[in-house]
N, C-alpha and C positions, 0 to 999 in steps of 0.2 A: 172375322177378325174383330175382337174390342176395343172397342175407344178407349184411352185412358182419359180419367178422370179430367176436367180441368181443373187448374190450377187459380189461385187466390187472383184476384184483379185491384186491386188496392187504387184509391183516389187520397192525394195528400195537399190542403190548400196550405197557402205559404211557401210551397216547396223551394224558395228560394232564401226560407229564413234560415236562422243559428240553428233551431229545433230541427227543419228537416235535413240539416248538413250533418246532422248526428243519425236522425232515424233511420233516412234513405239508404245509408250502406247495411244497415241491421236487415231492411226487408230486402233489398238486393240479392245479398247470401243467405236467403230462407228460400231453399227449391221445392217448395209449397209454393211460394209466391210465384207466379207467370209473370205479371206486369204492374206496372203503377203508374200509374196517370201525376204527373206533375202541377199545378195549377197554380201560379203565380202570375202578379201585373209586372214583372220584369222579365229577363231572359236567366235560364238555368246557369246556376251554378256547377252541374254536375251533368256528365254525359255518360249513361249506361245503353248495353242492349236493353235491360225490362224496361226503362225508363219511356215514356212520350209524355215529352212539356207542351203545354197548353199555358198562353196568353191570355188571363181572362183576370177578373175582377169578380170577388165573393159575393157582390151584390148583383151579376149579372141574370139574365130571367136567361140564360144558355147552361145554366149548372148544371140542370137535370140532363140535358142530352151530351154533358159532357162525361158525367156521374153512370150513363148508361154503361149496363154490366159489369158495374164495380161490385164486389162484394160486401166491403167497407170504406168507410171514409173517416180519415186524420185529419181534423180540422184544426190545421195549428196555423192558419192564416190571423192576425190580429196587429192593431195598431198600440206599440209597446214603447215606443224612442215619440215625444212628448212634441203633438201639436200646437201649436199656437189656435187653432181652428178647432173648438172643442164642439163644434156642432157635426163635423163630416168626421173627427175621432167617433163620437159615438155612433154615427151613420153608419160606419166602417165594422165596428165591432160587434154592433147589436141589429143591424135591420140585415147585415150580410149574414153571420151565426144564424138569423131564424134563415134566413134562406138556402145555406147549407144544409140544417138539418130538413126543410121540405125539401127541398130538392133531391136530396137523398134518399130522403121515404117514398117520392111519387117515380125515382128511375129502378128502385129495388130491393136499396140497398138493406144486406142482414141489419150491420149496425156502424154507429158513426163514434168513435172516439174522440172527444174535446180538450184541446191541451187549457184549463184550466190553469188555476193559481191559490196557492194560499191569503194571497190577498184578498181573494171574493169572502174569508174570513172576517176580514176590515185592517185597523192597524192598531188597535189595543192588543198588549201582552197581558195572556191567561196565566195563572199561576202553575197550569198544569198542560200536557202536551191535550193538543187539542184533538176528537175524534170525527167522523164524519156525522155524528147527531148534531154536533154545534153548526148551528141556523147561519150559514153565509150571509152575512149582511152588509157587507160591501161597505159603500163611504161614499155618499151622493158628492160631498166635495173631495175626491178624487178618484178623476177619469177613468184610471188602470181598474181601479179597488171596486169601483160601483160597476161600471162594465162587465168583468169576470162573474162578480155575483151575479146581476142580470143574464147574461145567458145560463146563466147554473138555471135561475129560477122557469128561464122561456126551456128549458129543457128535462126540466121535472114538470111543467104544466105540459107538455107535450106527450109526455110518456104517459102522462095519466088521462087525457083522452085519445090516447091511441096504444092500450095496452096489451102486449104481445105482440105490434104490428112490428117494432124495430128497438134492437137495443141500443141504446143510450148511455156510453159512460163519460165523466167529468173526470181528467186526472189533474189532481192540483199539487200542482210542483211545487218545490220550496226553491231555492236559489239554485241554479245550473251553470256551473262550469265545467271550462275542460278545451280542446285546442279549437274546437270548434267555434267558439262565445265569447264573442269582444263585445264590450257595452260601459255604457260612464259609469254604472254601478262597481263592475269588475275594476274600471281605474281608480275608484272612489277609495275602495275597501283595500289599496296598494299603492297610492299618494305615499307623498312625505307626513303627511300629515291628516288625521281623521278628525273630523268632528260630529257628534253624535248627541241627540237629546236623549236623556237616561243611560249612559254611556255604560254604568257597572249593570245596567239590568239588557241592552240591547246585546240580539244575538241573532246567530242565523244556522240555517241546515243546509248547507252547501251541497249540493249535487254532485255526482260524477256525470256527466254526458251520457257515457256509454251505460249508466243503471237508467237515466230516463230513459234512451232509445228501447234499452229492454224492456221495460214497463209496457209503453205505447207498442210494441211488436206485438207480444202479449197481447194487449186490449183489444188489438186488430183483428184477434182471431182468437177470443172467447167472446161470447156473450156478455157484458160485465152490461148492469143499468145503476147508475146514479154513480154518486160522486167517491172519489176513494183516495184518498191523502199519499202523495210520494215523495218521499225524501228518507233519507238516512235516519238512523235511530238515536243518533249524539246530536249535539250543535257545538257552534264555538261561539264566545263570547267577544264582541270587538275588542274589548280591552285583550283580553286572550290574541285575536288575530294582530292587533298592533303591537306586540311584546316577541310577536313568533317573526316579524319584519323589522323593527327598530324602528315603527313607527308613532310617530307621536300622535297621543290621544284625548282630545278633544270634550268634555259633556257640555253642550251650549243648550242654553233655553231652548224650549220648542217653539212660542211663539215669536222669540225675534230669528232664530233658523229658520222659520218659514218665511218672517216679514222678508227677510235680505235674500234668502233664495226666487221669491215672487219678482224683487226688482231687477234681479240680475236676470231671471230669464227675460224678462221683460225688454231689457238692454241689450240682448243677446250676446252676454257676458257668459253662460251657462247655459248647456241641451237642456235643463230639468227647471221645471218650477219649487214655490213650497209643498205639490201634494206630492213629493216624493220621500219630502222629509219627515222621516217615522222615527220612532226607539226601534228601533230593527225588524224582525219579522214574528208573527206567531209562531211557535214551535209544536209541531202534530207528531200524531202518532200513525205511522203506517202499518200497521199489522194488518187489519183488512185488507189490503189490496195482495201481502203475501199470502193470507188464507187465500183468495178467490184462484189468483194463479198458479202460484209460488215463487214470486217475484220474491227477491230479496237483492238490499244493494253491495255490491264490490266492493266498494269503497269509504271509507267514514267521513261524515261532514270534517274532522281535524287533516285526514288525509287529501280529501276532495281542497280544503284550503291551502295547502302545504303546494301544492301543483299549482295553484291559483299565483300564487306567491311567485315560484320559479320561472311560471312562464310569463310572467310579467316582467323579467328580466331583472326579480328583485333576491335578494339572499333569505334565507331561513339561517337565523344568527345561532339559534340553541339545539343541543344534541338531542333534545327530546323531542324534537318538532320535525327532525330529518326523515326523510323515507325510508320503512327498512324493507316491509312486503314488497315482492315480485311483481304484483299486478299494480300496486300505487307509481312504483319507479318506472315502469312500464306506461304506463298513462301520461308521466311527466315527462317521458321520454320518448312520446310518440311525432311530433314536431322533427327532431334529429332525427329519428327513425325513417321518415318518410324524406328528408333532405340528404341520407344515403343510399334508400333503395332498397331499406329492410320490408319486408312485410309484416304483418301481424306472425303470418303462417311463417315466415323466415326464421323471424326468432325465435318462437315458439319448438322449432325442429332443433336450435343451437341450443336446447335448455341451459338457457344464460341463469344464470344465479348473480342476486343480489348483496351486498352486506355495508352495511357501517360501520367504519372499524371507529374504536374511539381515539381520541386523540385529548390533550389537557386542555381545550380551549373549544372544544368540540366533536366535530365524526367527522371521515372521509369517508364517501363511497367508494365501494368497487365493488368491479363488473367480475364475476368466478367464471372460465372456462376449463369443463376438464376436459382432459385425455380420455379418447376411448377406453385405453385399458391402464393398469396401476400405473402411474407414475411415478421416478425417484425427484424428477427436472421437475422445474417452472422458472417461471417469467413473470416477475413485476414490472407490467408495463405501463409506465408512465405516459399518461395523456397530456401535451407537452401545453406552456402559455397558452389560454383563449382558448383553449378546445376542450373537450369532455371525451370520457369513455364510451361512448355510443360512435361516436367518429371510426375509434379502432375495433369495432366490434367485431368485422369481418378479418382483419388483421389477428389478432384473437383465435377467432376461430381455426384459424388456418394454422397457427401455432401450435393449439389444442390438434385437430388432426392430425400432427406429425409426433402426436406422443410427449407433447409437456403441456402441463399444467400451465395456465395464464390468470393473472390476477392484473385486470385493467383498474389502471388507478386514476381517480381524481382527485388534483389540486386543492385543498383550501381553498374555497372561494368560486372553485367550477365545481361544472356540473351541478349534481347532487349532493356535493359535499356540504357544507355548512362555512359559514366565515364571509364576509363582507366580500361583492361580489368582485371577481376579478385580482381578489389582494393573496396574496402570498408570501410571507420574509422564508429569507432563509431555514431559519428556527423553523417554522410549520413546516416548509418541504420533508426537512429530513424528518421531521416526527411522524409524518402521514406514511412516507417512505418505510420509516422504521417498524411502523404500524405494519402495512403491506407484506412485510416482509416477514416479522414474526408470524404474522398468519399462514403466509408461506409455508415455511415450517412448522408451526404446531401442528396446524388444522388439518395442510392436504399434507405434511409430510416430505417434505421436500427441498431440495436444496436451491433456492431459487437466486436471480442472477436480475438486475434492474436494469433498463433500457427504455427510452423515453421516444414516442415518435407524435405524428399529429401537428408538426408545428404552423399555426395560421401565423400567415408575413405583415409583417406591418404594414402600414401607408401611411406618410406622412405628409401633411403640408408644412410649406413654409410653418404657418403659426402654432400645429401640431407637433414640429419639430421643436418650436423651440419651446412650448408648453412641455415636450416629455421631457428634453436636458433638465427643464426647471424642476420640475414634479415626480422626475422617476414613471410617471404613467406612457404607456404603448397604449396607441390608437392600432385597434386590430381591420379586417379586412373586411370589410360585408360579406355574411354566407348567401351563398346560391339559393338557401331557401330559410323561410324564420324557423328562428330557432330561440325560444327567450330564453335558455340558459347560457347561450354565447352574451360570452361578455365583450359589452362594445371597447372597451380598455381596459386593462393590465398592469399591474405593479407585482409581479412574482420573480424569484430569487431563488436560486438554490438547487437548480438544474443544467446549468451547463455545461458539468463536467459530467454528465451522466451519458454513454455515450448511445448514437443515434441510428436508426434502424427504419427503414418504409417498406420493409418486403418481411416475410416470413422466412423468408430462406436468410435473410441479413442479422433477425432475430435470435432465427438457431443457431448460426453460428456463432454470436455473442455468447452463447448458451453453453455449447459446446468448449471453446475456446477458455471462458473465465473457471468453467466447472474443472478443467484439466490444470489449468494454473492453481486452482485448489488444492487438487489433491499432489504438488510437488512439493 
């Protein structure tokens, strides 16, 4: 009888950061992979069969026997949320890194991936996207910037006395969001208000989550030595990202931004000092890292910010800044997705379709379900106050199954639509409506029939009562799970004579029913 092969053995430090709440499900659903070793100084975020957490500390002299029989190792352990203790920061980042990468090489291992940083660059802007020949030279006054270079460098001296023994790659990320990464930077960049030294020249390469995870999955299991620039092929510009939220923007001198950034951390007025305050980031070029693999990213840094925006429970004001691709809407819509039980593979099987209809002040999403086979029927179905078309997704479906077309719609102001968040007058309902419904008929052909379900109930206190008589605003209901495109209040209009429906079978018959009053 033959053995089969074994399978990948993976070691990931940090496992309890942003980074591995992204990667860890990427190597989970790779059945190459057997197991992965956890290695954080807290308790796991995540519980898998492959997974074993291990409580340990990067500078521990236990690495190697904990590293024993891994194939590879993910070193995305590092201190990134800003010490007051700049002597155990750098202890942390630079004496534990060289000991991850011996430790690695004396228990086996083929090779160790490093979640680098564009900032081991420094923080001067090049005129031109930057390649991996430009010399990392970090920024001795600041922690992050000088750190990341520094192990770049303890990691290129390494390779070169010990060459062929173990591959070595550095991936240096540009900026990562996505639902996994909350951090002051992400609330920074979706404030009321920005301020920025060199404001019309800063800018950034916003990540998707799910293209880093791919990247480092990839790295896990090629060979890759030295360093290889990851991020998107665009950027956006703050003044750009403050114009796509309505918010206001800022150019402040650099060195009094840094003098009043230094006293406020000091005061602990603010997480961050002045060495955080830059003209924004260098801008690279990644083609390298797609030649080695064929990594390429999903998403656009404009798109990757668009998501940033929404899930921060903020609005995208202009029609040109809305989500129109499947897999960007899908990323912004992965938060509700998991707060009703869709899977990735769920939806995936609904082939849901995406669209922006346009409207004169903006776009409304909706969510396209069809019919298995031709339909004459459909259903504009209105996703009703404070909720989104992801709620009725499976409602949707189930309609589409019995033979009529479904076009889930959102509100002005939800979901994915565009318009100040939560607001809706009359005027917009029916335009979005009107919108929905031509599309009805042109596109799928059909004679369609509008019906609104989804409704989240108010709760009101004493003083929330008597703030909504005052202001028109509805305080809505906390969701069972976050969701940053639910709006925490409500000023919408224009749907209560549309009548209401919770079941597919209540749907159809609306369907039915208005379609025969049609034709009398």
């Amino acid at each position: 009888m033959t053995q089969q092969p074994r399978g990948l053995r993976i070691a990931v430090t940090g496992a309890t950061s942003d980074f591995a709440a992204a990667i860890l499900p990427t190597l989970f659903d790779d059945p190459e992979v057997d197991s992965v070793v956890g290695i954080a100084r807290r308790p796991a975020r995540l519980v898998h069969p492959k997974l074993t957490s291990v409580r340990s500390d990067i500078r521990s002299p236990d690495l190697e026997e904990i590293f024993a029989g891994c194939d590879a190792v993910l070193h995305l352990a590092f201190v990134v949320e800003e010490l007051r203790d700049k002597a155990e920061t750098h202890d942390i980042n630079l004496r534990g890194s060289r000991n991850v990468i011996d430790s690695a090489y004396r228990a086996g291992a083929s090779r160790v991936v490093i979640a680098s940083s564009i900032n081991a660059y420094g923080a001067d802007i090049a005129p031109e996207p930057l390649t991996e020949n430009t010399y990392p030279a970090g920024d001795p006054n600041r922690y992050y910037f000088y750190d990341k270079a520094e192990v770049e460098h303890y990691a290129e001296w390494w390779l070169r006395r010990h060459p062929g023994a173990m591959a070595i790659s550095m991936l240096r990320c540009t900026y990562i969001v996505g639902p996994d990464f909350a951090n002051d930077g992400i609330d920074q960049f979706t404030g009321p208000v920005g301020a920025f030294p060199e404001a019309d020249r800063a800018s950034y390469q916003f990540l998707y989550q799910d293209d880093m995870a791919d990247a480092f999955h990839r790295a896990a299991k090629t060979d890759l030595v030295g360093p290889y620039n990851l991020g998107p092929v665009d950027w956006v510009g703050v003044r750009e990202l403050a114009a796509m939220q309505g918010q206001l923007m800022f150019d402040v001198p650099q060195k009094a931004a840094t003098r009043v950034a230094d006293i406020a951390f000091r005061l602990g007025l603010t997480p961050f000092s002045g060495q955080w305050v830059t003209p924004g980031e260098p801008i690279v070029d990644s083609s390298a890292l797609g030649r080695a693999t064929g990594w390429a990213p999903t998403l656009t840094a404009h798109e990757s910010a668009a998501m940033m925006i929404l899930l921060q429970g903020k609005s995208l004001l202009r029609r040109g800044d809305a989500l129109t691709r499947g897999i960007a809407c899908e990323a912004a819509l992965r938060p509700a997705s998991e707060a009703v039980g869709l899977s990735r593979s769920a939806i995936a099987a609904l082939s849901v379709e995406h669209r922006q209809l346009d409207t004169s002040d903006g776009s409304v999403h909706a969510e396209i379900h069809r019919a298995p086979t031709e339909s004459t029927r459909s259903v504009v179905l209105l996703a009703d106050v404070g909720t989104h078309a992801r709620y009725l997704t499976t409602l949707a479906a189930d309609i589409a199954a019995a033979g009529v077309d479904v076009v889930v719609l959102d509100l002005p102001g939800h979901g994915l639509s565009t318009g100040p968040r939560g607001r809706s007058s009359a005027a917009q309902t029916t335009e979005a409506i009107d919108a929905a419904l031509r599309f009805a008929r042109v596109e799928l052909e059909t004679v369609p029939v509008t019906v609104r379900s989804g409704t989240r109930h108010a709760v009101d206190t004493l003083i929330g009562g008597i703030l909504r008589r005052a202001t028109g605003w509805k305080t809505m209901e906390e969701p069972d799970h976050s969701d940053g495109l639910l709006p925490p209040r409500t000023r919408a209009e224009g749907t209560a004579d549309i009548p209401y429906a919770s079941t597919a079978a209540e749907a159809l018959a609306l369907c039915t029913t208005r379609a025969v009053s049609a034709t009398r």
